[in-house]
Structure formats: C-alpha cells, structure tokens
OpenMM code with the backbone's topology and positions (N, CA, C; nanometers):
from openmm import Vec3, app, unit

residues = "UNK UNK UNK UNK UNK UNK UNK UNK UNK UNK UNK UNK UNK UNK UNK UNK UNK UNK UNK UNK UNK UNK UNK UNK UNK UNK UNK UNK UNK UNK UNK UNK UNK UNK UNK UNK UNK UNK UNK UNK UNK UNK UNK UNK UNK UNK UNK UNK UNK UNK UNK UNK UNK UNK UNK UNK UNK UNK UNK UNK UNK UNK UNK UNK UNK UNK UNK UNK UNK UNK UNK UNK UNK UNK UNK UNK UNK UNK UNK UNK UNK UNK UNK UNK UNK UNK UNK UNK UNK UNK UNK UNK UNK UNK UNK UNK UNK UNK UNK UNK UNK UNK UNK UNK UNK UNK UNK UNK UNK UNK UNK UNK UNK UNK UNK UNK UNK UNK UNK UNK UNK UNK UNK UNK UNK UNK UNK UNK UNK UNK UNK UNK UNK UNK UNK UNK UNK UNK UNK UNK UNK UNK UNK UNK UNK".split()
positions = [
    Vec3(-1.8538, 1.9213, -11.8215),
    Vec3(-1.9229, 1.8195, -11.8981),
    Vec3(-1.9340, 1.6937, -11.8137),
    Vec3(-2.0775, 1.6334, -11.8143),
    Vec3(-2.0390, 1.5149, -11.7261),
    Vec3(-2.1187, 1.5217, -11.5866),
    Vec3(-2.0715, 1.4535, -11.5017),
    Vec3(-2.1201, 1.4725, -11.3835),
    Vec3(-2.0236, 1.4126, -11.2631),
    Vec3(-2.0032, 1.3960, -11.1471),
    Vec3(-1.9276, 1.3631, -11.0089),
    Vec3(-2.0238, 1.3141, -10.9469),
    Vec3(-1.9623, 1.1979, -10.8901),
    Vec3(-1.9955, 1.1325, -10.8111),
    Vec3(-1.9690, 1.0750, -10.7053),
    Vec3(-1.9612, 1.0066, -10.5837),
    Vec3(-1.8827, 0.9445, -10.5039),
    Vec3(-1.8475, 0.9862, -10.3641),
    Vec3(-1.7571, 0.9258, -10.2940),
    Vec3(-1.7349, 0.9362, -10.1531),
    Vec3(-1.7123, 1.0753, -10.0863),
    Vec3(-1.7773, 1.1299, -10.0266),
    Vec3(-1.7841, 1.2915, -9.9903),
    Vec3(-1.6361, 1.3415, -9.9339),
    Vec3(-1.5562, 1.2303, -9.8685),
    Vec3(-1.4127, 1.2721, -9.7846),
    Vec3(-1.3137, 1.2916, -9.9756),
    Vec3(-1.3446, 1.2298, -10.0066),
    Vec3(-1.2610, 1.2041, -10.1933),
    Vec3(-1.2825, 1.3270, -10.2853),
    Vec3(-1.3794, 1.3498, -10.2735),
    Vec3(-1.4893, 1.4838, -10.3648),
    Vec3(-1.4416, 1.6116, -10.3082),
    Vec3(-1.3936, 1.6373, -10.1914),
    Vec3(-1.3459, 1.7820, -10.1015),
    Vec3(-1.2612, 1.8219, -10.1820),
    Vec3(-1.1293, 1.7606, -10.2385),
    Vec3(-1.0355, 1.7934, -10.3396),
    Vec3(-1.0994, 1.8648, -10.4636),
    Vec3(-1.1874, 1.7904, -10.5193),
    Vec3(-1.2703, 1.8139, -10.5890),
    Vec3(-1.3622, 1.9771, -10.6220),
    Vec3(-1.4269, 1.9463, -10.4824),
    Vec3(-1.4437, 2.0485, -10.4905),
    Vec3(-1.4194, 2.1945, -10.4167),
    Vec3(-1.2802, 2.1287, -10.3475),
    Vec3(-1.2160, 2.2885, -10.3564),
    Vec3(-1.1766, 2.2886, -10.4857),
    Vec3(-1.1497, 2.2403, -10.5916),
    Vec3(-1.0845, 2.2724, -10.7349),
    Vec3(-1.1945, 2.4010, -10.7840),
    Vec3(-1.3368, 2.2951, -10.7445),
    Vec3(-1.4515, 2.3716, -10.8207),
    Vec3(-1.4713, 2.5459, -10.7709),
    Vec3(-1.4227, 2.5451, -10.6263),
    Vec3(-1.4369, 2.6502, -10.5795),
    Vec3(-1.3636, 2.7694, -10.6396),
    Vec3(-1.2710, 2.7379, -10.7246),
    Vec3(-1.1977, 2.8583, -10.7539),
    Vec3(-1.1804, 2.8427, -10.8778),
    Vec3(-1.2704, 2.7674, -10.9321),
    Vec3(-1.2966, 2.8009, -11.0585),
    Vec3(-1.4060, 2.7926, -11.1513),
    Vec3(-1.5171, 2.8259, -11.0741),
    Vec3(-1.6403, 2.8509, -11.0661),
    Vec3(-1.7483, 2.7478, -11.0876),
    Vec3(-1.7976, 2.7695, -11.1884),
    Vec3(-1.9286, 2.6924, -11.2331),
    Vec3(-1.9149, 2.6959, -11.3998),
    Vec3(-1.7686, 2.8188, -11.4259),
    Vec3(-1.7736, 2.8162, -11.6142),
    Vec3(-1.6500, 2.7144, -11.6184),
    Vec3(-1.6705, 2.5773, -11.7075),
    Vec3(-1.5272, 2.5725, -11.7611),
    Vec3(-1.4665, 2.5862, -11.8568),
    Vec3(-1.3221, 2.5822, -11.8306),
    Vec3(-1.2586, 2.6486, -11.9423),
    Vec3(-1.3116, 2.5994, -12.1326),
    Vec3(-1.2713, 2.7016, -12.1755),
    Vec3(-1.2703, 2.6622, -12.3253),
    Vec3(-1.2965, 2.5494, -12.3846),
    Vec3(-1.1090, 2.4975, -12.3532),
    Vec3(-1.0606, 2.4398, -12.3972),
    Vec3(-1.1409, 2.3042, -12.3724),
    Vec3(-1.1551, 2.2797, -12.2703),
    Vec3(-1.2415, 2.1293, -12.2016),
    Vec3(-1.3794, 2.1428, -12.2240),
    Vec3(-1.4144, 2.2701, -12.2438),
    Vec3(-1.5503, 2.2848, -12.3553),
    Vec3(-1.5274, 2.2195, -12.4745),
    Vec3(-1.4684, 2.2525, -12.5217),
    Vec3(-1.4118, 2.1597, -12.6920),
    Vec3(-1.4034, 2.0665, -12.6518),
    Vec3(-1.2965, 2.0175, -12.5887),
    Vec3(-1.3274, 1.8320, -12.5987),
    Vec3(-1.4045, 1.8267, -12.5541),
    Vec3(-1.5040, 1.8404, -12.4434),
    Vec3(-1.6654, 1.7730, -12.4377),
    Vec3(-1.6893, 1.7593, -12.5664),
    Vec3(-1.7006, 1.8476, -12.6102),
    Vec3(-1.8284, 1.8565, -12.7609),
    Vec3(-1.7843, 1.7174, -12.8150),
    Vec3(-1.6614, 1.7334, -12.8194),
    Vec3(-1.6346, 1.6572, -12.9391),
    Vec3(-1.6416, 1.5069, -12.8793),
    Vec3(-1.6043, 1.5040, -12.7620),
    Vec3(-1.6131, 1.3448, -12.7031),
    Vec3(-1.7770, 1.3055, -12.6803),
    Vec3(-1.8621, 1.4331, -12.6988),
    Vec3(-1.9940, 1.3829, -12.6713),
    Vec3(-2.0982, 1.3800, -12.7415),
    Vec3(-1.9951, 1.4042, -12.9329),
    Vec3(-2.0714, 1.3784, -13.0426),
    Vec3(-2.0090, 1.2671, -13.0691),
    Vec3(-1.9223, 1.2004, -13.0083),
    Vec3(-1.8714, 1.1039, -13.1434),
    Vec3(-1.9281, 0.9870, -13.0986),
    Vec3(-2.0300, 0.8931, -13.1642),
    Vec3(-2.0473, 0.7787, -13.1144),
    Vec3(-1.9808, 0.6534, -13.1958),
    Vec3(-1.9279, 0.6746, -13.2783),
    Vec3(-1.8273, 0.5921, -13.3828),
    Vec3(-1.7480, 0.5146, -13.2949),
    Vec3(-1.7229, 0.5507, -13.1400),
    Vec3(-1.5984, 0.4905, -13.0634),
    Vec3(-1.7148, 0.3819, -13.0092),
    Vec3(-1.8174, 0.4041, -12.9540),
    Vec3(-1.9447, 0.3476, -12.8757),
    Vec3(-1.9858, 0.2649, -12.9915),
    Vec3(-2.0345, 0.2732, -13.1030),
    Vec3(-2.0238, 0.1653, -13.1996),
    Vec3(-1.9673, 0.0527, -13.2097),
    Vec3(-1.8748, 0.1040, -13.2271),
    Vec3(-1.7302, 0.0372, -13.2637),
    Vec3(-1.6898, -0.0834, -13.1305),
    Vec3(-1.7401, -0.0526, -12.9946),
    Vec3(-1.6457, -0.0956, -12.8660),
    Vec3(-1.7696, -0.1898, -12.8872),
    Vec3(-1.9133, -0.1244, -12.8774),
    Vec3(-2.0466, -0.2107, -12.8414),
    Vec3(-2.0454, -0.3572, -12.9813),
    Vec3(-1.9651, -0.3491, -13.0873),
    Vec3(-1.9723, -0.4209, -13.2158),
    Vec3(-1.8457, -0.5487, -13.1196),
    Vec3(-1.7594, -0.4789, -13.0946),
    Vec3(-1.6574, -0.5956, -13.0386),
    Vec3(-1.6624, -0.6346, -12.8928),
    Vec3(-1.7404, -0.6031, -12.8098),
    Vec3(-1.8211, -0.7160, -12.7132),
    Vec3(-1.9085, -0.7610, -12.7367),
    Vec3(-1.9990, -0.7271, -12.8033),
    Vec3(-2.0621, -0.8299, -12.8940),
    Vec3(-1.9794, -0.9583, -12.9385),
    Vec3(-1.9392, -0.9481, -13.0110),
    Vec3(-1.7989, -1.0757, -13.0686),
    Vec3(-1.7778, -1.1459, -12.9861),
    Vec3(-1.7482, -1.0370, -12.8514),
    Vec3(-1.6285, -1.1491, -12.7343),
    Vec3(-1.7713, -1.2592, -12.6695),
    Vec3(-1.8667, -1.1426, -12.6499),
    Vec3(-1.9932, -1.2391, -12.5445),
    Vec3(-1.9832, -1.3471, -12.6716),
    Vec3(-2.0268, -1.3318, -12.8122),
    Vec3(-2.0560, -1.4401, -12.8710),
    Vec3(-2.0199, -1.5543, -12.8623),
    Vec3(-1.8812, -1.5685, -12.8879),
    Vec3(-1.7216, -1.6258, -12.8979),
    Vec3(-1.7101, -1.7355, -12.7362),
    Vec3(-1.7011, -1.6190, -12.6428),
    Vec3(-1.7207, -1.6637, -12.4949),
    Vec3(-1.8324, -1.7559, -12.4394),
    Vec3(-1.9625, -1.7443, -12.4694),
    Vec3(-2.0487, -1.7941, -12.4243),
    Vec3(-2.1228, -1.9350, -12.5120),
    Vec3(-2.0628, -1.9075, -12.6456),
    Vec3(-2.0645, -2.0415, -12.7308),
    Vec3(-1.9375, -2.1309, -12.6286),
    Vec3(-1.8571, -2.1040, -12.5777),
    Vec3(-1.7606, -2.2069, -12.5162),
    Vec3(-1.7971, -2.2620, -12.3553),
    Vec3(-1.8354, -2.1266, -12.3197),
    Vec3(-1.8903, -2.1863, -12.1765),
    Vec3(-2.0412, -2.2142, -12.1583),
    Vec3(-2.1518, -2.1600, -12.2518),
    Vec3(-2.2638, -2.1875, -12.2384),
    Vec3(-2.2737, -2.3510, -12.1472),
    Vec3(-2.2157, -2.4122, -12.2475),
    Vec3(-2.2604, -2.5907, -12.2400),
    Vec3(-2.2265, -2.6445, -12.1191),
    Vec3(-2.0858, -2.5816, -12.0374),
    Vec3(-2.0066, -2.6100, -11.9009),
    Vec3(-2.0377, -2.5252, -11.7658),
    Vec3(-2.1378, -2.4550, -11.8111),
    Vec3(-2.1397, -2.2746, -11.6832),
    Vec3(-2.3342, -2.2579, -11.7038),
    Vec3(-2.3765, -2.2132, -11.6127),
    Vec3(-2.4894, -2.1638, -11.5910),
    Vec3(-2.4624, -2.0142, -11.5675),
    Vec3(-2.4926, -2.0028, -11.7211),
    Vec3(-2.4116, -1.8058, -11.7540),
    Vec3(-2.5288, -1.7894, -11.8516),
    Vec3(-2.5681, -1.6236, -11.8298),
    Vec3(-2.6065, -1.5323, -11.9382),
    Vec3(-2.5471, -1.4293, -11.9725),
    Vec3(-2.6196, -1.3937, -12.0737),
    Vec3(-2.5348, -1.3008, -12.1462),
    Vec3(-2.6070, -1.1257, -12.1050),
    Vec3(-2.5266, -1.0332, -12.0578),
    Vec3(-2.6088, -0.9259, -11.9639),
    Vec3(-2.6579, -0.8699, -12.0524),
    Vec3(-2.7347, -0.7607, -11.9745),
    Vec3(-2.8053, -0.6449, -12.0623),
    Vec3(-2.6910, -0.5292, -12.1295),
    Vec3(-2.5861, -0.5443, -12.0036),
    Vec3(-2.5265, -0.4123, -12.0512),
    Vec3(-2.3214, -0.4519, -11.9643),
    Vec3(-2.2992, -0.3596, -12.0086),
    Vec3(-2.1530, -0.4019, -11.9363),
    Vec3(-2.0312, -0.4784, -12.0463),
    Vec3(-1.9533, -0.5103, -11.9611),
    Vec3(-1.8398, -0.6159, -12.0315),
    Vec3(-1.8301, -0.7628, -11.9511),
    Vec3(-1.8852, -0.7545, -11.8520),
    Vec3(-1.8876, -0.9009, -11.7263),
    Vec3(-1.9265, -1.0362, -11.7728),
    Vec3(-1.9077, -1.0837, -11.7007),
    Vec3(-2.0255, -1.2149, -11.7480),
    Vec3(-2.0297, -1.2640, -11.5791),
    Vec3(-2.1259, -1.3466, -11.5462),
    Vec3(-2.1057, -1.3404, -11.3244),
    Vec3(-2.1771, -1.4732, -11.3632),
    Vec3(-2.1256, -1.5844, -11.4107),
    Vec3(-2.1604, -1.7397, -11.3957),
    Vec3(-2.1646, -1.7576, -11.2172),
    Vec3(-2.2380, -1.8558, -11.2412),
    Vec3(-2.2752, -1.9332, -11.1524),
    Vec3(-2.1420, -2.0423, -11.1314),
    Vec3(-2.1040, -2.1458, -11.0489),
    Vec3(-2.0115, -2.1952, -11.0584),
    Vec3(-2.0325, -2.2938, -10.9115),
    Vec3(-1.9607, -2.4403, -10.9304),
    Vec3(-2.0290, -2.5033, -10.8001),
    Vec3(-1.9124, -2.4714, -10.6902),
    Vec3(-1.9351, -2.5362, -10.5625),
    Vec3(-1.8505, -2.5271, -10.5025),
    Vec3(-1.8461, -2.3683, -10.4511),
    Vec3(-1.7210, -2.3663, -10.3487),
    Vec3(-1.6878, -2.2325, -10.3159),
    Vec3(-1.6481, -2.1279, -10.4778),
    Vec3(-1.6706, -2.0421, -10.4743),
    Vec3(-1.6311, -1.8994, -10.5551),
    Vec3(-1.4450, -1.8786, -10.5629),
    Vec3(-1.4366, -1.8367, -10.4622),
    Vec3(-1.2899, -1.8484, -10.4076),
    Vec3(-1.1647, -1.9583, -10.4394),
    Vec3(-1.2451, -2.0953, -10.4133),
    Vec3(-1.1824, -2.2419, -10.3997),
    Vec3(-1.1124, -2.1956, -10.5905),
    Vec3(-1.2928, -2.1680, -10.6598),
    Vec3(-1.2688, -2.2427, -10.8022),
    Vec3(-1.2005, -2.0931, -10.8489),
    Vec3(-1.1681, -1.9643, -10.8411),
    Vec3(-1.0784, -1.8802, -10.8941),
    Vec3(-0.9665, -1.9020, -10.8625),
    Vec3(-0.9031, -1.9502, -10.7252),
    Vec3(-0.7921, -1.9591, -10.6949),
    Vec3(-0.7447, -2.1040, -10.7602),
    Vec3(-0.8023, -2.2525, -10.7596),
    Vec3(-0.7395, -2.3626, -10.8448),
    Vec3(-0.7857, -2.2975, -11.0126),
    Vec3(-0.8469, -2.2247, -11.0478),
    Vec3(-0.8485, -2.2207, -11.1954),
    Vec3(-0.7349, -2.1315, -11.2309),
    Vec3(-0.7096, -2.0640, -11.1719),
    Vec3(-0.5608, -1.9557, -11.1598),
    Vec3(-0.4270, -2.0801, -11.1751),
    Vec3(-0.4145, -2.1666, -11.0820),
    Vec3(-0.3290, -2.2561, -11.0430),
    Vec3(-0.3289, -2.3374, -11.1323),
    Vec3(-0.4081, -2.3601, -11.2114),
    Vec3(-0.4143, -2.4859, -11.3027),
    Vec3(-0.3948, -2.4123, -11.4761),
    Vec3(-0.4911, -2.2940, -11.4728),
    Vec3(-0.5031, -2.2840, -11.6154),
    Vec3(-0.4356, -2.1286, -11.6335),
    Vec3(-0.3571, -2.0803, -11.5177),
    Vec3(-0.3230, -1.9379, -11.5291),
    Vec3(-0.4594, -1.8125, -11.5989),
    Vec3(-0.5820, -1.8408, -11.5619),
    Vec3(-0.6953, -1.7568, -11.5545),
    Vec3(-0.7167, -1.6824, -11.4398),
    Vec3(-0.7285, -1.6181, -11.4623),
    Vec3(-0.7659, -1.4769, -11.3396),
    Vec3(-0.9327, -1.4448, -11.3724),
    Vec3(-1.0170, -1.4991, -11.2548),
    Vec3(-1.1253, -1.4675, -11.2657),
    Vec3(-1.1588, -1.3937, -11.1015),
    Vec3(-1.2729, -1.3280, -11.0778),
    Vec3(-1.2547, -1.2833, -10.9111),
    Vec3(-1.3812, -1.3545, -10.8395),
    Vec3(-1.3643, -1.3938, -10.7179),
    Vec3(-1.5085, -1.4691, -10.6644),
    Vec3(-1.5844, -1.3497, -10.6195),
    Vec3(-1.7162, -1.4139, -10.6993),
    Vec3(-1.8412, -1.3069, -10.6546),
    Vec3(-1.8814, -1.2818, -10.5004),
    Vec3(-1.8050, -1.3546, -10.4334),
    Vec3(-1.8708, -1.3076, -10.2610),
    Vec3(-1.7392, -1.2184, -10.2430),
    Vec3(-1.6366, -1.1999, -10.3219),
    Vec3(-1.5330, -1.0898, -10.2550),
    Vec3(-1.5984, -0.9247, -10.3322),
    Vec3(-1.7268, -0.9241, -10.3943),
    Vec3(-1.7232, -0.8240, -10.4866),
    Vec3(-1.8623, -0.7831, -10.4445),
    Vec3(-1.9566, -0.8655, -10.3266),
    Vec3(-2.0698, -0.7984, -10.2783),
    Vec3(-2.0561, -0.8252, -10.0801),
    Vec3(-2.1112, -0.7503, -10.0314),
    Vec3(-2.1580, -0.8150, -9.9275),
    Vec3(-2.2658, -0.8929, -9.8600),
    Vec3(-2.2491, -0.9401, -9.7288),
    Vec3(-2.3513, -0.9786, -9.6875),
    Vec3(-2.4733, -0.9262, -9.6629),
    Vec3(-2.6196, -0.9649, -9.6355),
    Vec3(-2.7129, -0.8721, -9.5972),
    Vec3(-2.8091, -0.9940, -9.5591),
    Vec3(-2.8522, -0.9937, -9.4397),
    Vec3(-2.9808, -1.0565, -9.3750),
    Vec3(-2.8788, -1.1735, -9.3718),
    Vec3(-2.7322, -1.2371, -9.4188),
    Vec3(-2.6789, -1.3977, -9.3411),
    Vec3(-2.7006, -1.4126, -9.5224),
    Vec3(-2.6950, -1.3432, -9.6394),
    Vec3(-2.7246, -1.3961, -9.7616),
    Vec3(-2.5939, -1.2715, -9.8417),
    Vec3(-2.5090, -1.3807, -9.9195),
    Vec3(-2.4017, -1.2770, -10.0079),
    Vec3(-2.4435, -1.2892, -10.1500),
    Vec3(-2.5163, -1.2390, -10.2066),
    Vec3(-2.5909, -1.2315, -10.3073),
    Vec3(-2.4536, -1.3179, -10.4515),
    Vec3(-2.3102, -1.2327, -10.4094),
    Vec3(-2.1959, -1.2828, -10.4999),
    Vec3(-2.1658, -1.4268, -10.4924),
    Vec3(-2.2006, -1.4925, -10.3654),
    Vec3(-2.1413, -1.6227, -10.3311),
    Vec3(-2.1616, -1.6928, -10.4564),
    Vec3(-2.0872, -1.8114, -10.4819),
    Vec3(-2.1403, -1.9383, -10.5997),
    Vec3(-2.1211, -1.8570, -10.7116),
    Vec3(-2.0838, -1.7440, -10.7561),
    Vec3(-2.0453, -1.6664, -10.8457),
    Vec3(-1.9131, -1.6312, -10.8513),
    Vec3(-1.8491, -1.5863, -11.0157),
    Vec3(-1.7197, -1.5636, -11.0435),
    Vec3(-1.7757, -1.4423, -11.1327),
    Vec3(-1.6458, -1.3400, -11.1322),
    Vec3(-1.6744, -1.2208, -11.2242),
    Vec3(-1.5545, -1.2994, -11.3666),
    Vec3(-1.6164, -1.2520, -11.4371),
    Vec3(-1.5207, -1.2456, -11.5863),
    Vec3(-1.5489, -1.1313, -11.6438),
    Vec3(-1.4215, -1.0716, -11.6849),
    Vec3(-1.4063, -0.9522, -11.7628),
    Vec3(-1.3592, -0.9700, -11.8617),
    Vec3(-1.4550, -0.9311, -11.9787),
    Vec3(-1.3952, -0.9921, -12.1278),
    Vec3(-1.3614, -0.8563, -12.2143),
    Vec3(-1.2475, -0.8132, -12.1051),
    Vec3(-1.2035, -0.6641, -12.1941),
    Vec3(-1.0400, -0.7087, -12.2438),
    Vec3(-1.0281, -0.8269, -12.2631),
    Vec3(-0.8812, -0.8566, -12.3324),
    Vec3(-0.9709, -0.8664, -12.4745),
    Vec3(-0.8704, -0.8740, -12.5822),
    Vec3(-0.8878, -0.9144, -12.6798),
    Vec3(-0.9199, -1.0198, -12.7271),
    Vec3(-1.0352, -1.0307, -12.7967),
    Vec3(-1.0623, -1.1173, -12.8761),
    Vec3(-1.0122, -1.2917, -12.8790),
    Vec3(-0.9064, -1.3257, -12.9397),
    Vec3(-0.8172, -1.4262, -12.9320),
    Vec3(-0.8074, -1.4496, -12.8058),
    Vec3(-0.7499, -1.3222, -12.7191),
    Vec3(-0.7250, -1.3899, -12.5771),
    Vec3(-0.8439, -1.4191, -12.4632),
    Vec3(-1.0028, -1.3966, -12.4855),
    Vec3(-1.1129, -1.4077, -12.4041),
    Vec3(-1.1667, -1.5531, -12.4583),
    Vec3(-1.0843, -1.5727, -12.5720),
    Vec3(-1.1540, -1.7566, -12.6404),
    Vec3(-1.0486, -1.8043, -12.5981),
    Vec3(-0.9499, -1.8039, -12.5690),
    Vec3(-0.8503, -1.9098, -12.5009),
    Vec3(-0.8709, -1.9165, -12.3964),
    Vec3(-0.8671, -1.7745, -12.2814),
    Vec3(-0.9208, -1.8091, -12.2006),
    Vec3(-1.0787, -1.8951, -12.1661),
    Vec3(-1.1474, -1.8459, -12.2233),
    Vec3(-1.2826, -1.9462, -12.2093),
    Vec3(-1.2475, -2.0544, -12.2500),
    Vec3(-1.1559, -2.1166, -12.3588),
    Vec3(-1.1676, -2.2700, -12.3308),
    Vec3(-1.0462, -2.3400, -12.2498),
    Vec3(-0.9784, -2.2582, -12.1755),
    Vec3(-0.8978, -2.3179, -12.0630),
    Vec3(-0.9622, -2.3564, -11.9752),
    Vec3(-1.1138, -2.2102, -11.9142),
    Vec3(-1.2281, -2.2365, -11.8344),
    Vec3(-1.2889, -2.3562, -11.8626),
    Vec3(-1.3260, -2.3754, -11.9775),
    Vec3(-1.4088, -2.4902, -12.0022),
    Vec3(-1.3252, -2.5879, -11.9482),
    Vec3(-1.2229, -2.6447, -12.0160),
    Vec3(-1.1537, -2.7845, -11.9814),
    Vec3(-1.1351, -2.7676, -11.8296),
    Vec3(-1.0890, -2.6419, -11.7756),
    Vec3(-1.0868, -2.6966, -11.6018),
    Vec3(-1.2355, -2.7511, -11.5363),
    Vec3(-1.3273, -2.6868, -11.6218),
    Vec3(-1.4474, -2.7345, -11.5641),
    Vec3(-1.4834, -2.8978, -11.6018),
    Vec3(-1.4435, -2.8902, -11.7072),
    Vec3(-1.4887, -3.0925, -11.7598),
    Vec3(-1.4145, -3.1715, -11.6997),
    Vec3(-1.2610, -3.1376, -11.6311),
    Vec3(-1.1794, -3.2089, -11.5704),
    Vec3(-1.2389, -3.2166, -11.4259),
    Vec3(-1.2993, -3.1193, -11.3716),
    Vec3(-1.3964, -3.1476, -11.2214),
    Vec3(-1.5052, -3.2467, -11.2132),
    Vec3(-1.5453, -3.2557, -11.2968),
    Vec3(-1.6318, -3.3116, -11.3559),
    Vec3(-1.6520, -3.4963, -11.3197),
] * unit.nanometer
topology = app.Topology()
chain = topology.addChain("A")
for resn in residues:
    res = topology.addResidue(resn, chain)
    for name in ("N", "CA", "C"):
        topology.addAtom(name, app.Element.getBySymbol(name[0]), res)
C-alpha cells in the first residue's frame, strides 16, 4: 500500500526486503491498508485543528511578520529582517522559541538562497502552546523594534 521513495544507497535495504517477498503483501498489512486508507475521520479531524492553530497563530503575528497562511502543510516560512540565523538563535535566547532559519533548510543556486530572510515555524504543538509561542514571537519582535 503506498508508495517508496528516496535515496537509491537507503532503498537497497528496501529492496532486498522486496526481493524475497515478492510483489504480494501479506494479509495482514493488506488489512491495515484498507482500513488506514478508508478512514478520513483522522484527516478531518488533524485538517479542523491546523486550521485553529494557523487561525490563532497568524491573528498574533499577522500585524508583526510578513507571513501567509499556506496552501497546504503545518509551516508557516515568515519573512523576518535581519539575518535568519541571528533572529532564531536571539529569539531562542530571549523567549526560549525554537524556530529554524530558512537559509539552513534550502540551498544556494545562481549566488541566491531562496530560504535566506526566512524562519520555518512548525505549528504541530498544541494549540495553547503555538499561541504562547506566537506571542512570545510577537513581543521579541516589538522589542527590536
């Protein structure tokens, strides 16, 4: 069920597994497919509460961050002045936030890092804890200010 993907030296494991055990799989992992690939109640349910968090999140930083809200995902990749790096590592130091700089998460190409001036946020904590964090973000940002 599913599909593979990825680094060809990683996948050899892989697929010597596949080699000796064909192209049928078992039963049993037949059943859970089915069942993991009827249920969308979990996909509901996850897509209903990032919803919430983007809401929640981006009512706090909208006004302080040059951020949108994505098409798809859990991220949010604001814009941010200054170095990327500078402002994850003092916002860590100041407000105990863990955000990652967008030039450590793309590379360069043509002398241009598409991540630079960008921060990743992952708003897969809970609820309560993605609005505290966003308004710790905020106040470190009004205090630069």
């Amino acid at each position: 069920s599913g599909f593979v993907a990825g680094d060809a030296e990683i996948l050899k494991a892989f697929l010597l597994y596949r080699t000796y055990h064909g192209c049928a799989m078992p039963v049993q992992t037949q059943l859970a497919s089915i069942a993991a690939w009827n249920d969308e109640a979990h996909v509901r349910t996850n897509r209903d509460l990032y919803r919430e968090k983007f809401d929640a999140v981006l009512e706090i930083l909208g006004p302080v961050l040059d951020v949108q809200r994505p098409d798809g995902g859990f991220y949010l990749w604001p814009r941010v002045e200054g170095d990327d790096a500078d402002f994850c590592r003092d916002l860590f130091a100041e407000e105990q936030v863990t955000v990652v700089p967008g030039s450590y998460l793309s590379r360069e190409v043509d002398g241009f890092n598409p991540g630079a001036g960008r921060v990743r946020m992952a708003l897969v904590a809970p609820l309560a804890e993605c609005v505290e964090a966003a308004e710790r973000i905020r106040e470190f940002i009004l205090r630069r200010k």
